[in-house]
ZAMARGU-4260 file (C-alpha; in steps of 0.2 Angstrom, whole numbers, plus 5000, padded with zeros to 4 digits):
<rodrens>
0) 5744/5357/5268 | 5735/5347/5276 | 5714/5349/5275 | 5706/5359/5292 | 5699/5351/5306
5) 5680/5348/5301 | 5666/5358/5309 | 5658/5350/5320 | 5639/5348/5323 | 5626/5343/5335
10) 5616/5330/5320 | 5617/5331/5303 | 5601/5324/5292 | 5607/5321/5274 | 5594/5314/5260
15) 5591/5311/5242 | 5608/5309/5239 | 5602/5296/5223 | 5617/5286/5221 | 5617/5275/5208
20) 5611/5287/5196 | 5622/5301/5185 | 5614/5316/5193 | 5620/5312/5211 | 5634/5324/5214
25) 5644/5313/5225 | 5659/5322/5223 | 5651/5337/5231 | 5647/5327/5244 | 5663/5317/5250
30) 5670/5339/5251 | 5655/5340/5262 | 5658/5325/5271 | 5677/5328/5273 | 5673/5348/5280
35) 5658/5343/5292 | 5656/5330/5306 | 5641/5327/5320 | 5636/5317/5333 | 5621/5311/5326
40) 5619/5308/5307 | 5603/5303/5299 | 5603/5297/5282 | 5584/5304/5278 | 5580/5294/5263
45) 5584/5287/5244 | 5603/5289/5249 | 5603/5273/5234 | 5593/5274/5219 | 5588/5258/5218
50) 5577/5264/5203 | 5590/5270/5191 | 5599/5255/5197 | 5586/5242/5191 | 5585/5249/5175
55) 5605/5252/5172 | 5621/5248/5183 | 5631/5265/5186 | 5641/5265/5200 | 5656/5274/5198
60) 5672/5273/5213 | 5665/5291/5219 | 5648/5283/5225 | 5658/5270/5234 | 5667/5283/5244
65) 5653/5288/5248 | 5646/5275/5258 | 5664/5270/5265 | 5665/5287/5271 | 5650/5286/5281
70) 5655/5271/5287 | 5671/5275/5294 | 5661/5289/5303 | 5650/5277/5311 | 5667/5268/5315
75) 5673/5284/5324 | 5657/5284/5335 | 5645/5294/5326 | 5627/5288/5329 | 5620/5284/5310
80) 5602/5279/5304 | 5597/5275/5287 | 5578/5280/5284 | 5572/5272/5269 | 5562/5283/5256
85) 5555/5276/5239 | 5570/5274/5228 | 5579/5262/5241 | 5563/5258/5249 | 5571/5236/5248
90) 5578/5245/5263 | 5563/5244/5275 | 5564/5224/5275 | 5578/5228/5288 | 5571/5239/5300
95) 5581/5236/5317 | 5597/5230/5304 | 5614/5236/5307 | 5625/5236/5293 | 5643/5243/5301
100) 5636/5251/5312 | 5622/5262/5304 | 5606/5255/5309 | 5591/5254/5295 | 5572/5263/5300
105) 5557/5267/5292 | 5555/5282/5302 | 5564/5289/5318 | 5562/5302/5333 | 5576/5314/5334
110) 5575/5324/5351 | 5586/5342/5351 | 5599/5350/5362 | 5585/5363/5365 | 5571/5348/5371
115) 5562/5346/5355 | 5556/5331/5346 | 5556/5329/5329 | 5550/5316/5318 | 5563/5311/5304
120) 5554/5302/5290 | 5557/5301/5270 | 5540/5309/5267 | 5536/5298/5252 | 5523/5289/5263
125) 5513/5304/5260 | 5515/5306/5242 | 5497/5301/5231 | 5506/5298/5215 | 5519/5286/5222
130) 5508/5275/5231 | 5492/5278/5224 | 5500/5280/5204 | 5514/5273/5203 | 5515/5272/5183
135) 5514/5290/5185 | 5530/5291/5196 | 5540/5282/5186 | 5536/5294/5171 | 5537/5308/5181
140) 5556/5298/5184 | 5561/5298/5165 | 5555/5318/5166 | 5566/5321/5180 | 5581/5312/5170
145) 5576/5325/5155 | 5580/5338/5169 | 5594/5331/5173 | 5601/5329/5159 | 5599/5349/5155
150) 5605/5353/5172 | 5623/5343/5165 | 5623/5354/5151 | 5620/5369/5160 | 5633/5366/5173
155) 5647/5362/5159 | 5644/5379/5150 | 5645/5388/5168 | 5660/5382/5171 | 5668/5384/5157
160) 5663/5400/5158 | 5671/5400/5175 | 5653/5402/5184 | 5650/5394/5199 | 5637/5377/5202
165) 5618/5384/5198 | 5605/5370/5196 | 5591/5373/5182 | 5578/5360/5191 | 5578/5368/5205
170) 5577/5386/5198 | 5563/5380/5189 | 5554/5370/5204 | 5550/5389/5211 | 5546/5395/5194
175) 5532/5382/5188 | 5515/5385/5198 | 5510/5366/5198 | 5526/5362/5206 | 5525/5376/5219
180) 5508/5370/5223 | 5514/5354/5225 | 5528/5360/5237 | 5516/5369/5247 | 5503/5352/5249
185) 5518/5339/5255 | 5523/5355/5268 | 5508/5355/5273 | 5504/5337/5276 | 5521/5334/5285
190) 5517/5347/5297 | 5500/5338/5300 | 5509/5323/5303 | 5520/5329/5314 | 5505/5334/5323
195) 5496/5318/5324 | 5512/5311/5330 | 5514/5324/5345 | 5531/5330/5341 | 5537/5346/5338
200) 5543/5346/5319 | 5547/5335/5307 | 5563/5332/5295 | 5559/5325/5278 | 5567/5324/5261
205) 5558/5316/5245 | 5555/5332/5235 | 5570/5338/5234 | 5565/5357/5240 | 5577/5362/5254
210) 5567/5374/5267 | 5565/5377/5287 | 5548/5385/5291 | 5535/5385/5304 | 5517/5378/5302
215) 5509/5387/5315 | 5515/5378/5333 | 5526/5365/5322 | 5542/5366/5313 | 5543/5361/5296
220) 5560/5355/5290 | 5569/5347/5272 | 5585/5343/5270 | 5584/5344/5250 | 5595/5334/5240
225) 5611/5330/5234 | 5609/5330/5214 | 5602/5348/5211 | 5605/5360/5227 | 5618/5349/5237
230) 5611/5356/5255 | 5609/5348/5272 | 5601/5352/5287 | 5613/5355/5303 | 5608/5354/5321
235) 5618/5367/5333 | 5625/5361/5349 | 5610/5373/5354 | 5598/5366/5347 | 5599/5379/5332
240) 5593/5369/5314 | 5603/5378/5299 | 5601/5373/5280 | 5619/5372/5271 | 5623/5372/5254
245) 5639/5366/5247 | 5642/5366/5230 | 5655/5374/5219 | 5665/5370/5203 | 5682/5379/5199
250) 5695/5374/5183 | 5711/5369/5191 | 5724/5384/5186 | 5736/5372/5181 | 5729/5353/5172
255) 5711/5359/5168 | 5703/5347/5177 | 5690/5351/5188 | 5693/5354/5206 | 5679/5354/5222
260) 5684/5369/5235 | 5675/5374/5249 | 5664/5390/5249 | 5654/5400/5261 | 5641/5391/5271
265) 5624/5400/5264 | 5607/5396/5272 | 5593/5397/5263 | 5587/5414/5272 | 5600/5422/5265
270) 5612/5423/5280 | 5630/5417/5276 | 5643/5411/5290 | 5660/5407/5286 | 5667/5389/5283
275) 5681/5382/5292
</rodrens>
């Protein structure tokens, strides 16, 4: 049988999917990919890991799909922008560049259905230890491998206990006080931004914490990531945004081998809408 048609979305804003590293789930998100189209797609930052990347070549054929699948969007008229974050920040020496038809920004102004502007930036810009301490974020990089690697070994005992996808980093972001507080500074910042840039919200990635909240008169939005929580943020042809997460494991009934299937769409508010 062939797959079902995908659903179809007003935008789509995708970030931190890392590829280049051994933690970006790009498997997950070729499934996503192949069961979601939109219009308008923005690539929200640190799609490649230039980091990892510099320090060891991994670049296996499943992050190459990747890429060529978004191309072949862009190919089929979608309307794609690449904002740079930090870990592909050689990106932003070709603002205005378009590579197959996705175009290259620093940061962009996406206007909804509903009349709203909202500013689409990485978010790293306003991050002290990155610009300001940068030893201290490539350390805090090898910590996040150490993570990482624990969230592997995790998700091979869950599956061979025949549990679905749970990821340990981000379980522990919610648990550890320093890195809630952190959460709850770059949130508000962003909005603050969004303020001094007289639009209505903004969309960011960078700390890979997916969430849609309000900031008094502005929105606050993250797309979270593709290497612990496999989320993105939909626009409605309403102007409606929605977090989805995407992400399951099954063993294949009859080789063993481990097979992506399409679940429920679940936002983070705890409402579930059914996939197609």
């Amino acid at each position: 049988m062939s797959d079902p048609e995908p659903r179809t979305f007003r935008a789509l804003f995708i970030s931190d999917v890392h590829l280049g590293s051994k933690a970006a789930k790009a498997d997950f998100l070729i499934d996503f990919l192949r069961h979601h189209d939109a219009e308008i797609i923005y690539l929200v930052g640190d799609i490649v890991d230039g980091w990892r990347l510099r320090r060891s070549w991994h670049w296996p054929q499943s992050h190459n799909d990747v890429v060529q699948k978004l191309l072949r969007k862009a190919r089929k008229g979608a309307s794609i922008t690449y904002i740079a974050g930090n870990h592909d920040e050689f990106a932003r020496q070709f603002q205005g560049v378009h590579f197959g038809g996705i175009v290259v920004a620093d940061r962009a102004i996406h206007e909804t259905a509903d009349g709203r502007r909202l500013l689409v930036i990485h978010g790293d810009q306003f991050d002290t230890v990155v610009h300001n301490q940068r030893w201290l974020a490539y350390l805090g990089d090898y910590a996040y491998d150490t993570a990482m690697l624990i969230n592997r070994v995790v998700t091979r005992l869950r599956h061979l206990l025949g549990l679905p996808y749970w990821s340990f980093s981000s379980w522990a972001k919610v648990k550890v006080k320093k890195a809630v507080n952190f959460i709850g500074s770059f949130q508000t910042v962003l909005s603050e931004e969004a303020r001094r840039s007289h639009v209505d919200g903004v969309v960011c990635g960078h700390i890979h914490h997916a969430a849609i909240e309000s900031y008094g008169d502005v929105q606050y939005i993250n797309t979270g990531d593709w290497v612990e929580s496999c989320t993105a943020v939909v626009e409605h042809f309403d102007g409606r945004m929605e977090i989805l997460t995407w992400a399951h494991v099954l063993p294949e009934a009859s080789a063993g081998n481990e097979a992506l299937v399409p679940i429920d769409i679940i936002d983070l508010t705890g409402r579930a809408a059914q996939a197609a």
